[in-house]
C-alpha positions in Angstrom: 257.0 -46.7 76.9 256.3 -44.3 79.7 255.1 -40.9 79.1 255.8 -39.5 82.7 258.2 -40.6 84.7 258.6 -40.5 88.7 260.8 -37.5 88.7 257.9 -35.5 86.6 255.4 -37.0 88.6 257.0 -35.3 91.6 258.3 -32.3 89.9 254.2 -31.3 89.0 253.3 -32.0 93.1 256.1 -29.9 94.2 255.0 -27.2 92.2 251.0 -27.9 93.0 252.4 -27.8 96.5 254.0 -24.2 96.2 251.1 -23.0 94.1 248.5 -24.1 97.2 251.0 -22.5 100.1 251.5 -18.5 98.0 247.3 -18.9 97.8 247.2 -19.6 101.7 249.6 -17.2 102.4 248.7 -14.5 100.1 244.9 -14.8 101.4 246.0 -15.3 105.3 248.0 -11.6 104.4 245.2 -9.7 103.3 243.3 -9.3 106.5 245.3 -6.8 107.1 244.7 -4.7 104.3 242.9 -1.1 104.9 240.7 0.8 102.4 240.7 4.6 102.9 238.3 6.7 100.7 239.7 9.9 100.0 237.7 12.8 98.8 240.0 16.7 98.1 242.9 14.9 99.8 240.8 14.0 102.7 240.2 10.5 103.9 236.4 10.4 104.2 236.5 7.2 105.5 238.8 4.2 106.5 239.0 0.7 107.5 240.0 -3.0 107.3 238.5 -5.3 104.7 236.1 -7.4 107.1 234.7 -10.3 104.8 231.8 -10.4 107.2 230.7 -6.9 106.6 228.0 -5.4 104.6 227.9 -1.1 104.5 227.3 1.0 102.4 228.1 4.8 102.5 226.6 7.9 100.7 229.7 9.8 100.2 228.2 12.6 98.0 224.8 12.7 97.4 225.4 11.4 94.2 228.1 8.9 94.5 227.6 5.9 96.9 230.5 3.7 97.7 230.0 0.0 100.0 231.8 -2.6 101.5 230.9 -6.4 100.5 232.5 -9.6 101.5 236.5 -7.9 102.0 235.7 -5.8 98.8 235.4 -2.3 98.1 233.6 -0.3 95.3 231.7 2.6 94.0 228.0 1.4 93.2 226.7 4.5 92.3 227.8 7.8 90.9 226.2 10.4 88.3 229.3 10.9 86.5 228.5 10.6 82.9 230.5 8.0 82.1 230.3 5.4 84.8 233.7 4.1 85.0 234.2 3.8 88.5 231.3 2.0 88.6 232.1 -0.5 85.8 235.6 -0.9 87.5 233.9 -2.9 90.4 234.9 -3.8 93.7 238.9 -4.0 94.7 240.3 -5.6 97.8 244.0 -6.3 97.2 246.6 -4.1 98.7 247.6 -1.5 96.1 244.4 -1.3 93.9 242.6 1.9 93.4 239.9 3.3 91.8 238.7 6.3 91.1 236.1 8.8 90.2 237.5 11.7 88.8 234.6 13.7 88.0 233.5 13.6 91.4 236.6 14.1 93.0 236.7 10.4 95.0 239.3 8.0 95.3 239.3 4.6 97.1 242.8 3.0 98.0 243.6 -0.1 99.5 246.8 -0.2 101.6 248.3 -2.7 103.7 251.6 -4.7 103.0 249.1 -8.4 103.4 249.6 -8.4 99.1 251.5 -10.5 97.4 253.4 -8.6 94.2 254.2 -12.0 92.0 253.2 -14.2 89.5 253.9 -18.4 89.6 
């Protein structure tokens, strides 16, 4: 008796198939995602998400915010609570995070995201 027949066979490589193509095309699409860094309303700081680059900003002199590998993220604040921190670093078009007590947000915008789940 056979457990798995052709037809399942090429059921599970069809969707392996469309699983591998979304990943391809949902990474190919985020290079044209943007990160602004907004501070009062007013963007500090923009950019696309290079995956080659490596900076790192002091926004405030107590919150500093850098840019690793296509990722965004506040590494450093003196809020008291360190969320923003603890959130890490976001890269996908639509994230945010935020510290509030300092008055700093960082957005990623760009329509390279893909808004599903397979």
């Amino acid at each position: 008796m056979r457990w798995v027949s052709k037809r399942d066979l090429f059921a599970i490589a069809a969707l392996l198939l469309a699983a591998l193509l979304l990943h391809v095309w949902r990474d190919s699409g985020a290079e044209g995602a943007r990160y602004e860094i907004l501070a009062g309303g007013q963007v500090l700081y923009s950019g696309h998400l290079d995956r080659s680059a490596d900076e790192e900003w002091s926004v405030f002199p107590n919150v500093t915010v850098a840019l690793r590998g296509g990722l965004v993220g506040i590494t450093q604040s003196d809020c008291p609570d360190k969320t923003c921190v603890r959130t890490g670093f976001i890269g996908v078009p639509g994230q945010i995070t935020a510290c509030l007590p300092n008055g700093l947000l960082i957005r990623i915008a760009g329509d390279g995201g893909v808004d599903a789940v397979l």
